[in-house]
N, C-alpha and C positions, 0 to 999 in steps of 0.2 A: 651443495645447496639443494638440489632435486633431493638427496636421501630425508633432510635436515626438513624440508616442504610436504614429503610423504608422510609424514609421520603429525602433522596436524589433523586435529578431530574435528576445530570448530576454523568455519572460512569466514568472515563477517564481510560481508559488501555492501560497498557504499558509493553509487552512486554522488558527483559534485559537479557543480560549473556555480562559480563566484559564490563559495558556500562558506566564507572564513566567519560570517556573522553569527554561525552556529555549529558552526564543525566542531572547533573546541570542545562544546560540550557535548556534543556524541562521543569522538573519543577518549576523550577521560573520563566518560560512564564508563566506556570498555576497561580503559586500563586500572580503573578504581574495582574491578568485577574481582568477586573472589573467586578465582577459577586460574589454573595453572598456564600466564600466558606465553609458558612454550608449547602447550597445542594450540595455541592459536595464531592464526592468520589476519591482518585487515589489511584490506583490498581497495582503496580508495580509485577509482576509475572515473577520471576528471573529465567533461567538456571543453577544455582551452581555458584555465580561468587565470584571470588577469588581477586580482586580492591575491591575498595571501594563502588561500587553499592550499596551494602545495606546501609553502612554508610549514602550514600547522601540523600536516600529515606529515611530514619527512620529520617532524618535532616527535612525534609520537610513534615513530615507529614502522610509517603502514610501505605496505610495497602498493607504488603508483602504478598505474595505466592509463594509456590513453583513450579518450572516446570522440574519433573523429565527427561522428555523428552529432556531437554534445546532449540529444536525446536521453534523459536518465533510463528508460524502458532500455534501449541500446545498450550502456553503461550498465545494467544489470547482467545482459546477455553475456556480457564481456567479462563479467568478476564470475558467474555461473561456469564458463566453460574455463576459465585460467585458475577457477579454486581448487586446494589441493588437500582441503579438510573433509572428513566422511560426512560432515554435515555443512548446510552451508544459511546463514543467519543472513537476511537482508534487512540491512539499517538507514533509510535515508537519512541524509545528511543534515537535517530540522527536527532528529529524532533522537533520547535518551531513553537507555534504560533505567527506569523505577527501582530495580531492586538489585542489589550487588552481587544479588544470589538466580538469577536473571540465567548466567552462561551454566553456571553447576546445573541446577532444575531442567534445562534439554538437555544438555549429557545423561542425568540420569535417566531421565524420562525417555529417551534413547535407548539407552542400553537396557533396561527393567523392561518396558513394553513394545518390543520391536515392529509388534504388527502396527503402530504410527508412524506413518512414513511424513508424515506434517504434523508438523507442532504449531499451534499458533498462539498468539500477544494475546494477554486478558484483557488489552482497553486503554484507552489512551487517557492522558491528564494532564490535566491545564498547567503548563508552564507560571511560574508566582511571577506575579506583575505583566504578566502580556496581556496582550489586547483581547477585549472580548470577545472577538469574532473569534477566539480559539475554542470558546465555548460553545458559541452553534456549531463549529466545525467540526469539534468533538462528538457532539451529538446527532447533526444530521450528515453528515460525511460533506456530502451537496447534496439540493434538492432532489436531482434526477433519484442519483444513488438511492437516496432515503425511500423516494416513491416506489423504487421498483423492490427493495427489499424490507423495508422497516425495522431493519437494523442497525442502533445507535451504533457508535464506538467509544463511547463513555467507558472506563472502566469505573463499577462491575456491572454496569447495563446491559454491556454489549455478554457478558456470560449469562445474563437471563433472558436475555433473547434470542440469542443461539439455544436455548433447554426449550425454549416455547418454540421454536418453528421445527426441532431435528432431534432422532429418540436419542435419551444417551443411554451410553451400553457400561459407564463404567464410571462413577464420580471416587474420587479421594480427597484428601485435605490439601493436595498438589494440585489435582486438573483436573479435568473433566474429557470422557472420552464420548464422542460422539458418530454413532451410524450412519453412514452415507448410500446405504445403498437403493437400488430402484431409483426412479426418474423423479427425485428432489428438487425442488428448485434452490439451490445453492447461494447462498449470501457470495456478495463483492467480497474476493479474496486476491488481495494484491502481494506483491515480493516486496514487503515492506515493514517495518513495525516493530521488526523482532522475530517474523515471523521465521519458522526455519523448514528450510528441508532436506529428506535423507540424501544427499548428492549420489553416494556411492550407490545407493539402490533406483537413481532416479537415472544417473548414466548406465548402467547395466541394463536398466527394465526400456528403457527411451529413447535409446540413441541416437534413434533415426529422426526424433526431433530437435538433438543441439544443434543443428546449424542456421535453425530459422529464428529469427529475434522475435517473433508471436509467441515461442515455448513461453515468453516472460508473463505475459498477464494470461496464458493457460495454463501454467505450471500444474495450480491449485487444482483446478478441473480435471487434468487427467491424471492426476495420484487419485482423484479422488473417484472415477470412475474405475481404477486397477487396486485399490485397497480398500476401497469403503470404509474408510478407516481415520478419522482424525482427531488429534487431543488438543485442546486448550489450555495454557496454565493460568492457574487461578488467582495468586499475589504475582503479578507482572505485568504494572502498568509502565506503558510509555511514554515519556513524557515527548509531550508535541511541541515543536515552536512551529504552527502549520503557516501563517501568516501573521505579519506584525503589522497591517491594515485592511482596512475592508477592500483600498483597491488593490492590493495582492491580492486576497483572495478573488476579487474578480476575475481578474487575469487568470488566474487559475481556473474558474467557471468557465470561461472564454473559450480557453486552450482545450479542455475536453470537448465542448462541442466542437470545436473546428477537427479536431483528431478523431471523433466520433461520426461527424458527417460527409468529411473529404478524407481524410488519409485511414481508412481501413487495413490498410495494409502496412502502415507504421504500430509499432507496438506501443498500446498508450495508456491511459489509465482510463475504463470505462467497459461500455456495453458492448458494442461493438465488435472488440476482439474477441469476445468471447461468448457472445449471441450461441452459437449452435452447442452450447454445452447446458441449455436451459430448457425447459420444457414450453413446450409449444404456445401456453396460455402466458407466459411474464414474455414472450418475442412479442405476443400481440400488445399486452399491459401498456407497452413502450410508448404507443399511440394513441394513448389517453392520457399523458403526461399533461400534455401543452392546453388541454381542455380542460385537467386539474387545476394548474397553474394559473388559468388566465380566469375562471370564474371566482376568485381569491377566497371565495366561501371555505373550503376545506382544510386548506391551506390555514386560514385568518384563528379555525377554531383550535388547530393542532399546534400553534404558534402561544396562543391564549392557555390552554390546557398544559402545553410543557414545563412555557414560563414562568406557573405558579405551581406547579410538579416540582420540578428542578431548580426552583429560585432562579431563574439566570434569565433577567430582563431581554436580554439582546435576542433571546429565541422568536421577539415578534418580530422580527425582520423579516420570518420566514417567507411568510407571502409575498414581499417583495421581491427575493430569493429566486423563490419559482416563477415569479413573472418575470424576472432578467433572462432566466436561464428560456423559458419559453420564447423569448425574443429573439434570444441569441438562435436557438432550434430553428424557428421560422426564418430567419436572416439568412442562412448558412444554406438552408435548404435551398429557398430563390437563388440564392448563387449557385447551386447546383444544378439546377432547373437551368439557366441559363451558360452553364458552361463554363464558370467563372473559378478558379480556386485560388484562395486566398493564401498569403505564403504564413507558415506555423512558426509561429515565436517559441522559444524556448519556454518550458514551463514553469509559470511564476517568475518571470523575468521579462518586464516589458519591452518589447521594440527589441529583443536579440533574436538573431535566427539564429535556428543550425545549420549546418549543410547538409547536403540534402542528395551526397554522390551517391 
């Protein structure tokens, strides 16, 4: 079993906790991939879930783990250090791949341009028939995110504006390569999407950071500080199922800031964890957020201008958007001010916690 395990190129992890509403169609993008799936691995690394999750993944294939934690950032940690493929694909579990040819295009792109030690997803796309808020969500990630980098995830938005803010050193009909080096300020790069990385060069060059669960939302920052080096593929949208209501995705708003303002030291999805890999001017930016947000002026006209940009009505929510998430900032903070910390629900799962050993 170990010789039959070393011999995989591609590791796909997947973070789960009561994921059966969309799991299905992750893994059957995977196994619909044309790509030889004896090098591959899926890694399903469950929270406790009480659906059918396991069911699905023992259906298809995948080798489980557990994640005491239920935490997905945790869940990553955990498929990262037990992967046994020389690259390793992070897939959340409300995440399809676009294109069949998806696994082939980072092998090759792999093996052809070594000096990329990250590859990442060309852009997310709207799931047929889900709810609109898949569309702001596409486009502005959340508010915070959007403010501090101006970077959609629309795909192909999100590849022209990754070429407007970073030089690129090398375009084809595949991907796009891009120069990281000097004190850039770095678009949100999370272990998610499709995004992949080179495991076998990141445990050799790293090592001394697998045992901390923060390596997860730094990953992207320090390959990118030791290669200055990263590619994008070009046809390889993901498709999102990111929430099927507005108050999912609240919850979700929610969850960041409470993991952004009290638990810095849990690994999460945001600013936070990875503050010191950004240049001094977007640490300060951060602090203009809540003054952006609550004079709904800015906000009111970028919401108006997308909307009729992008056809997609729901983008005037935005201002409202930024003024929840500005609430929730100021809320989180007086509890912090006053000693208070509130307990962390699972992300996008209302009222579950995880545990918290």
């Amino acid at each position: 079993m170990r010789e039959q395990a070393s011999n995989k190129i591609i590791s796909i992890v997947i973070p789960t906790y009561n994921s059966a509403a969309t799991l299905e169609g992750t893994l059957r993008s995977i196994r619909l991939q044309n790509y030889d799936q004896e090098k591959l691995e899926i890694l399903v690394i469950d929270g406790g879930s009480t659906d059918d999750t396991l069911k699905i993944a023992k259906k298809h294939g995948c080798k489980i783990l557990a994640n005491p934690k239920r935490q997905q950032e945790y869940a990553k940690h955990i498929g990262l250090l037990s992967a046994k493929g020389k690259l390793a694909v992070f897939l959340d579990s409300d995440e399809q791949f676009g294109n069949k040819d998806a696994l082939v295009n980072r092998e090759k792109l792999w093996k052809n341009y070594p000096q990329y030690k990250f590859i990442l997803f060309g852009g997310y796309q709207k799931p047929p028939g889900a709810s609109p808020i898949n569309d702001y969500i596409n486009i502005f990630g959340d508010p915070f995110a959007y403010f501090m980098t101006g970077i959609p995830g629309e795909a192909p938005l999100r590849q022209e504006s990754w070429k407007k803010s970073l030089p690129v050193e090398r375009e084809t009909d595949d991907f796009i390569g891009f120069d990281l080096s000097g004190n850039r300020a770095l678009p949100v790069v999370d272990l998610c999407a499709g995004n992949t990385l080179d495991l076998a060069y990141f445990k050799s060059e790293f090592h001394e950071y697998l045992e901390d669960p923060l390596l997860v939302p730094q990953a992207f920052y320090i390959v990118a500080r030791h290669a200055k080096k990263v590619a994008m593929c070009k046809d390889d949208p993901i498709i999102h199922h990111s929430a099927d209501s507005l108050k999912t995705y609240l919850g979700k708003l929610k969850w960041r800031v409470i993991v952004n303002t009290h638990f810095k030291d849990i690994p999460g999805t945001g600013f936070s964890n990875r503050e010191k890999y950004q240049p001094r001017w977007r640490r300060v930016r951060k602090y203009i957020f809540p003054l952006y947000a609550c004079t709904l002026v800015v906000p009111t006209i970028q919401a108006f201008s997308f909307a009729i940009k992008y056809k997609k009505p729901v983008l005037l929510i935005h201002p409202i958007l930024c003024f929840y998430v500005a609430v929730e900032i100021g809320f989180n903070m007086l509890l912090k001010v006053l000693g208070r910390k509130p307990k962390l629900p699972a992300y996008g799962k209302e009222g579950e916690l995880p545990q918290q050993e």
